[in-house]
C-alpha positions as CSV (number, residue, x, y, z in Angstrom):
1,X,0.0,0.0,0.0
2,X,1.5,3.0,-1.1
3,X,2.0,5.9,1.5
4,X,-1.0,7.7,3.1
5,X,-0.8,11.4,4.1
6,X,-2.0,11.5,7.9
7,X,-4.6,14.2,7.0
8,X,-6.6,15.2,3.9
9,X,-9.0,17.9,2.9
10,X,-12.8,17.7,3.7
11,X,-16.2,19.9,2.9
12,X,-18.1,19.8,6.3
13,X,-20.7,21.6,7.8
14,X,-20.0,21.7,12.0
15,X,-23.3,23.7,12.4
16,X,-26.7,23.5,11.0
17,X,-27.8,26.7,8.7
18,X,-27.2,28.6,5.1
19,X,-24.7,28.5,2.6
20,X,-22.2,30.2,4.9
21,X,-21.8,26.5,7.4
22,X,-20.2,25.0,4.5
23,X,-16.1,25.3,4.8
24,X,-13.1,23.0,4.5
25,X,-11.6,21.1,6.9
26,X,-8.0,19.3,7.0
27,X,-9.2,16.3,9.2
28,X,-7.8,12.7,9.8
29,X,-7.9,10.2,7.1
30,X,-10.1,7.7,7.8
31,X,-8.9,4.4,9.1
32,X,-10.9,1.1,7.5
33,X,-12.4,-0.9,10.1
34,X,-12.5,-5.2,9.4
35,X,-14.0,-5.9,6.0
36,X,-13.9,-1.8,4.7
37,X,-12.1,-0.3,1.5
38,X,-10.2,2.7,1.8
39,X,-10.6,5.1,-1.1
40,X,-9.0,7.6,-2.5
41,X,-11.8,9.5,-4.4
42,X,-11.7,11.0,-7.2
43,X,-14.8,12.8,-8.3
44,X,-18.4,13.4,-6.2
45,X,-21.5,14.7,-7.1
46,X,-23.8,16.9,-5.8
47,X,-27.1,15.8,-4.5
48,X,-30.4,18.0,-2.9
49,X,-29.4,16.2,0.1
50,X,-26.6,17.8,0.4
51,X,-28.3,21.5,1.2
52,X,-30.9,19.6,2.6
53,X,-28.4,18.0,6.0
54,X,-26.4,21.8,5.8
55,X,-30.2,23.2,6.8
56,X,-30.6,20.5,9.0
57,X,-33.8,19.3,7.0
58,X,-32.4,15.7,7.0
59,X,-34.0,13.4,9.7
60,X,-31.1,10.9,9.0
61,X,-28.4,13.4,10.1
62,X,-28.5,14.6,14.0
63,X,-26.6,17.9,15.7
64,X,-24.6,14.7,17.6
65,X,-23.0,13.7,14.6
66,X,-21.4,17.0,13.9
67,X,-18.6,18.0,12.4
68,X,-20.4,16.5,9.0
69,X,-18.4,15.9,6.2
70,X,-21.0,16.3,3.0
71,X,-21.5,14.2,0.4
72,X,-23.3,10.8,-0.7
73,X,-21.6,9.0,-3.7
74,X,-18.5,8.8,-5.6
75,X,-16.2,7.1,-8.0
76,X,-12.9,6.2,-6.5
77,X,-9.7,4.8,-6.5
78,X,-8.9,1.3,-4.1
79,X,-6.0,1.9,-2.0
80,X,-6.5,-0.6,0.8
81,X,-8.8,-4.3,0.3
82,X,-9.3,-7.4,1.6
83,X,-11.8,-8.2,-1.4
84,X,-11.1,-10.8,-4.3
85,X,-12.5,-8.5,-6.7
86,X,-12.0,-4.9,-5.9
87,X,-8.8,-4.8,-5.2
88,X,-6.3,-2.0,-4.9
89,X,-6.1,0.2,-8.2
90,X,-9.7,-0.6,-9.6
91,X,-12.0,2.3,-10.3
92,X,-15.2,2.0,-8.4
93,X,-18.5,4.2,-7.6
94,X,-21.2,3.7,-5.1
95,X,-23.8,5.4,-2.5
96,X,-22.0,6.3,0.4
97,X,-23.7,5.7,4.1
98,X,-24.6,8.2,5.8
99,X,-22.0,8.7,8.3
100,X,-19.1,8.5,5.6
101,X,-19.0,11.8,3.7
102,X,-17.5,11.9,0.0
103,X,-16.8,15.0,-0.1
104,X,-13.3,14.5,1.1
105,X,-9.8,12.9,-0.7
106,X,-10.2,9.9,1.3
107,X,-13.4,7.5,2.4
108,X,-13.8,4.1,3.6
109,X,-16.9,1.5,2.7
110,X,-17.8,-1.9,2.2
111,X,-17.7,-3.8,-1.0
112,X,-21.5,-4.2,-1.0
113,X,-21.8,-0.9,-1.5
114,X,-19.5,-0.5,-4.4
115,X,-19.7,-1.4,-8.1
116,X,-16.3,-1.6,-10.3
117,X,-17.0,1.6,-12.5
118,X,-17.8,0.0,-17.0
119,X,-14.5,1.2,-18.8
120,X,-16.7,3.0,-20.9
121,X,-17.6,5.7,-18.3
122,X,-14.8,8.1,-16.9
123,X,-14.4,9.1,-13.3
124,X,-16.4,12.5,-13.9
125,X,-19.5,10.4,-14.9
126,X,-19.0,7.3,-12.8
127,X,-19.6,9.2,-10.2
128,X,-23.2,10.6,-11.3
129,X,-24.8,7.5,-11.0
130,X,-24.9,5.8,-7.8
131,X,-27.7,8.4,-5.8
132,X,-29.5,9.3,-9.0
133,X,-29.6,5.7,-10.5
134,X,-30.1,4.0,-7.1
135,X,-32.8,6.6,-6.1
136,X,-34.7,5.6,-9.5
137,X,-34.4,1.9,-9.8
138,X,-35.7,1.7,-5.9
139,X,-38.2,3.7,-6.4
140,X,-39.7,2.7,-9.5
141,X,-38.8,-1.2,-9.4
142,X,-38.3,-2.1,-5.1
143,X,-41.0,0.0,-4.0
144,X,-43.1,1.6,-7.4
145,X,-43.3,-2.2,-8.7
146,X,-43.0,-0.8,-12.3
147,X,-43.8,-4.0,-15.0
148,X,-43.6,-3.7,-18.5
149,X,-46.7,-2.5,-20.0
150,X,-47.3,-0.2,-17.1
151,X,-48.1,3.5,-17.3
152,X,-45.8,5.4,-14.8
153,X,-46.3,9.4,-14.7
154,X,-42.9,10.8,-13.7
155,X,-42.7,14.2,-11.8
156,X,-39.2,16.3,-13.1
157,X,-38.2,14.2,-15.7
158,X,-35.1,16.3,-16.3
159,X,-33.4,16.4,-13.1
160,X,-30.7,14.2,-11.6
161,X,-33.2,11.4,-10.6
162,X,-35.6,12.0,-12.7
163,X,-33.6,11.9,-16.3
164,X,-32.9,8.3,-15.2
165,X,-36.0,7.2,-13.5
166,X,-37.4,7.9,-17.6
167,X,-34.6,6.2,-18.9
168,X,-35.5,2.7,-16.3
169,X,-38.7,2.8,-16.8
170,X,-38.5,3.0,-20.7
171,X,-35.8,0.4,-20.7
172,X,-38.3,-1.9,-18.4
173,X,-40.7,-1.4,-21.3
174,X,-43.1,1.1,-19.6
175,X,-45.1,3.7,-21.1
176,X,-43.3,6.8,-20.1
177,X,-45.1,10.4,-19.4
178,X,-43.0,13.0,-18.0
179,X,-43.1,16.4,-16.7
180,X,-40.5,18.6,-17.5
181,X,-39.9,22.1,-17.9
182,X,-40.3,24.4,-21.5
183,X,-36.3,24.4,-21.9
184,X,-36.5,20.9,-20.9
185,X,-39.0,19.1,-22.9
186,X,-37.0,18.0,-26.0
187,X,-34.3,16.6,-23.6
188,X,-36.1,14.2,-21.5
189,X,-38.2,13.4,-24.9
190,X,-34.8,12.7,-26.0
191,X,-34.3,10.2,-23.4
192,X,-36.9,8.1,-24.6
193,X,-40.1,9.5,-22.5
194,X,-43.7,8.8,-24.8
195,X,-45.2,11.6,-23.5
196,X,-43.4,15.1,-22.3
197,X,-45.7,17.9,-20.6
198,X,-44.3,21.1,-20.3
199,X,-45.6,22.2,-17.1
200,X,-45.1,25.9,-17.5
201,X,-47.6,25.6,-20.3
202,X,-50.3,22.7,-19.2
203,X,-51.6,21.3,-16.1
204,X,-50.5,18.0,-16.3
205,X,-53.5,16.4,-14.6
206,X,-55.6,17.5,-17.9
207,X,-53.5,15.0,-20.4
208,X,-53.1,11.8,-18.5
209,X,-55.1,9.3,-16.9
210,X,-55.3,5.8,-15.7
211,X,-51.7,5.5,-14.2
212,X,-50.7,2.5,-12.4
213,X,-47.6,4.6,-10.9
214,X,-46.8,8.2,-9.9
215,X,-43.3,8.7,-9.4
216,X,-43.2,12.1,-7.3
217,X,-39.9,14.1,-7.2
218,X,-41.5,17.3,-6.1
219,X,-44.6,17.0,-3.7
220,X,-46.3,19.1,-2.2
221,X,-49.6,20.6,-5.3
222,X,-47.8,18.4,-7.5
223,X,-48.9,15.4,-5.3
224,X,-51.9,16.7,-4.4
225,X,-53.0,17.2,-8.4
226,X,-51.6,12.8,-8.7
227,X,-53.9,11.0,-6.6
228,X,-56.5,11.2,-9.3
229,X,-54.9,10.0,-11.8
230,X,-53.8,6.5,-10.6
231,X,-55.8,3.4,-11.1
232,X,-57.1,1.7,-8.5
233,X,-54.6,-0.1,-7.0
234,X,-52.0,1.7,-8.2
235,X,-49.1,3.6,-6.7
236,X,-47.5,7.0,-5.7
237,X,-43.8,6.9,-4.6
238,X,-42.6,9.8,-3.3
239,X,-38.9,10.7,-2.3
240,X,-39.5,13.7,-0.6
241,X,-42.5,13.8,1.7
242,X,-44.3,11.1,3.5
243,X,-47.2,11.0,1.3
244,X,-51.1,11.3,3.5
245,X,-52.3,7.8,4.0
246,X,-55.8,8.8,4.0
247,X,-55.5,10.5,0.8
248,X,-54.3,7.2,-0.4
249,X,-56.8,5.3,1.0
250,X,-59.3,7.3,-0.5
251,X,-58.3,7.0,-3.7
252,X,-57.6,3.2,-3.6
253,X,-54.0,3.6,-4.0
254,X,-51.0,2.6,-2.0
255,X,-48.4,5.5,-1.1
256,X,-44.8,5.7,0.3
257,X,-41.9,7.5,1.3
258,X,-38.7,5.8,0.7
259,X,-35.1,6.9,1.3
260,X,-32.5,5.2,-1.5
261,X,-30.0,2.8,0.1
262,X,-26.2,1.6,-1.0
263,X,-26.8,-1.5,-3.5
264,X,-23.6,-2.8,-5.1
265,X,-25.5,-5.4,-6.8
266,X,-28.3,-2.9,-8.3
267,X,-25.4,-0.9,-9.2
268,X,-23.8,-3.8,-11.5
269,X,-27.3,-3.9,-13.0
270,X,-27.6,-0.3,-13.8
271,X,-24.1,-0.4,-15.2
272,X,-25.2,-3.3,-17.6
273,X,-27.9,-1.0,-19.1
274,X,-25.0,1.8,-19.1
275,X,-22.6,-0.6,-21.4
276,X,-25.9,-1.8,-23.5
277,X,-26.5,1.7,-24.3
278,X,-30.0,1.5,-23.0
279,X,-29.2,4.2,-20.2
280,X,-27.1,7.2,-20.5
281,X,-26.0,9.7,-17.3
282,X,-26.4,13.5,-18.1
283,X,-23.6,15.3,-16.9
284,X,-25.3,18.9,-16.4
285,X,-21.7,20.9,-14.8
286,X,-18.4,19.7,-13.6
287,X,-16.7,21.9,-11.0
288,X,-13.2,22.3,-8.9
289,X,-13.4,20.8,-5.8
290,X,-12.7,24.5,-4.5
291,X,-15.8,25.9,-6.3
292,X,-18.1,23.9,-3.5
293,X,-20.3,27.6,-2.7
294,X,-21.0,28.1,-6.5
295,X,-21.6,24.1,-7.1
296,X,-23.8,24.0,-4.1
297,X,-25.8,27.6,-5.2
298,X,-26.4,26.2,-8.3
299,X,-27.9,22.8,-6.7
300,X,-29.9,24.4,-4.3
301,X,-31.5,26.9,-7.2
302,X,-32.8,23.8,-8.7
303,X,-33.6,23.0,-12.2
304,X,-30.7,21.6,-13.8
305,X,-30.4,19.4,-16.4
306,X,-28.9,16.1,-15.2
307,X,-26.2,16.1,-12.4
308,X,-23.2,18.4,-11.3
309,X,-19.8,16.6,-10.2
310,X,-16.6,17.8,-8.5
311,X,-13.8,16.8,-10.0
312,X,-11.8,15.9,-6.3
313,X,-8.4,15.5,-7.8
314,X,-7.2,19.0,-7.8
315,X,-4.1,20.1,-6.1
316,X,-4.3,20.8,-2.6
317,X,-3.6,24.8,-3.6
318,X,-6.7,24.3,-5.2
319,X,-8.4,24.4,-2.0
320,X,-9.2,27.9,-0.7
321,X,-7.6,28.9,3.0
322,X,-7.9,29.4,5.7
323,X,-8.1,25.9,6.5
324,X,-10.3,24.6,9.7
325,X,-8.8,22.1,11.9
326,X,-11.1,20.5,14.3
327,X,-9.9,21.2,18.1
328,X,-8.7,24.5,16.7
């Protein structure tokens, strides 16, 4: 194993609030515990969690396990592994746990979390995929049920998830209707959706009917305007608010909340549609690892068109002072 540094660069949050928590930290690197990988990453993307744990909006993330280093998936290098298969020097990406931040130069995880990254995709994209791509196959396949030959309505079909929630679904051999907005229409009927509705310009409740499932990336009116439209029996899956039961129940539908979770294995298989040519990851913005207050304004505006990454390999100069060392 080559030589570690003792310390590496980090984007944490040690208080809950705005844009102005988020700093870098020169912290420990982390030590891998029995059956971990260490990893040396190289690029991370952003993710509406990420502003969502800074505000302290995240259930998942408590003031007792602050300082926070942000950050969900990655692709990465191998440095240290006891595994048969991902051994040291093989390229892999995957959903961080909670607790293990990618944001930083260095994380640990277990295999089962990790798929090797296709030698078709570089480390920029790689690491677009595993909390989008996990976030849409759990949703529309674990908990949506999708089938082919189903009708699935999905809420912001251009977004991170949602650009590959259309993609699934089509490849599962759904009938696909999306919303998306004006600029974004042509894009996500690009990505194979049968029906785009601009919802700047229609209310999508007056073109489509007898849905088996409503993927919801929004909530809120939007969900509000979806119970109708489902079938009884059918399905609303939501990702970001517990959906009413009784609204379900009154409509005849089931409804759920789900949080995505690190799948190796549903990894490989999104991978094998990557290689097949059946999916493809929208890279929307690449930034500097020291650009993390623009990156994260532009996430937290919404509305962009696939997923933004840092690119973590920059130099250490890259990485704006002063420096925060916890204890200091």
């Amino acid at each position: 194993m080559p030589t570690l540094p003792r310390s590496m660069h980090a984007l944490l949050i040690r208080r809950f609030g705005g844009p102005e928590v988020v700093e870098y930290a020169e912290i420990p690197v982390p030590v891998p515990r029995d059956g971990e990988l260490l990893l040396k990453v190289e690029a991370a993307s952003l993710n509406p969690v990420d502003w969502k744990i800074r505000s302290g909006k995240y259930p998942a993330v408590t003031e007792a396990m602050l300082p926070f280093v942000l950050g969900r998936d990655l692709s990465a290098t191998v440095v240290s592994s006891n595994d048969a298969e991902l051994v040291p020097g093989t390229l892999v990406h995957g959903l961080m746990a909670t607790e293990h931040g990618s944001f930083a130069q260095y994380v640990v995880a277990s295999a089962s979390e990790l798929a090797p990254v296709p030698a078709m995709l570089d480390r920029i994209v790689a690491a677009a995929v595993p909390l989008a791509g996990l976030t849409a196959w759990q949703g529309l396949f674990d908990h949506g049920g999708l089938r082919a030959g189903q009708r699935v309505l999905i809420h912001a079909g251009a977004g991170g998830v949602g650009h590959m929630a259309v993609q699934f679904a089509k490849a599962r051999g759904a009938t696909v209707i999306a919303t998306a907005s004006t600029d974004d229409v042509e894009f996500v009927r690009g990505l194979g959706a049968d029906q785009v509705i601009d919802y700047k310009k229609q209310r999508f409740d007056d073109h489509v009917r007898d849905l088996d499932l409503v993927y919801d990336l929004i909530g809120g009116e939007t969900q509000e305007r979806s119970w109708p439209l489902l079938k009884k029996g059918g399905t609303l899956v939501c990702t970001v608010a517990e959906p009413p039961q009784d609204k379900a129940q009154a409509h005849g539908v089931k409804a759920m909340r789900y949080t995505a979770q690190p799948r190796g294995d549903q990894l490989r298989e999104i991978d094998a549609l990557i290689q097949a040519g059946k999916v493809k990851p929208h890279l929307a913005r690449k930034y500097a690892f020291g650009d993390a207050k623009e990156a994260l304004r532009t996430l937290e505006g919404g509305h962009t068109t696939g997923k933004l990454v840092f690119d973590m390999t920059g130099a250490i100069a890259d990485v704006p002072n002063p420096i925060y060392k916890p204890g200091d």
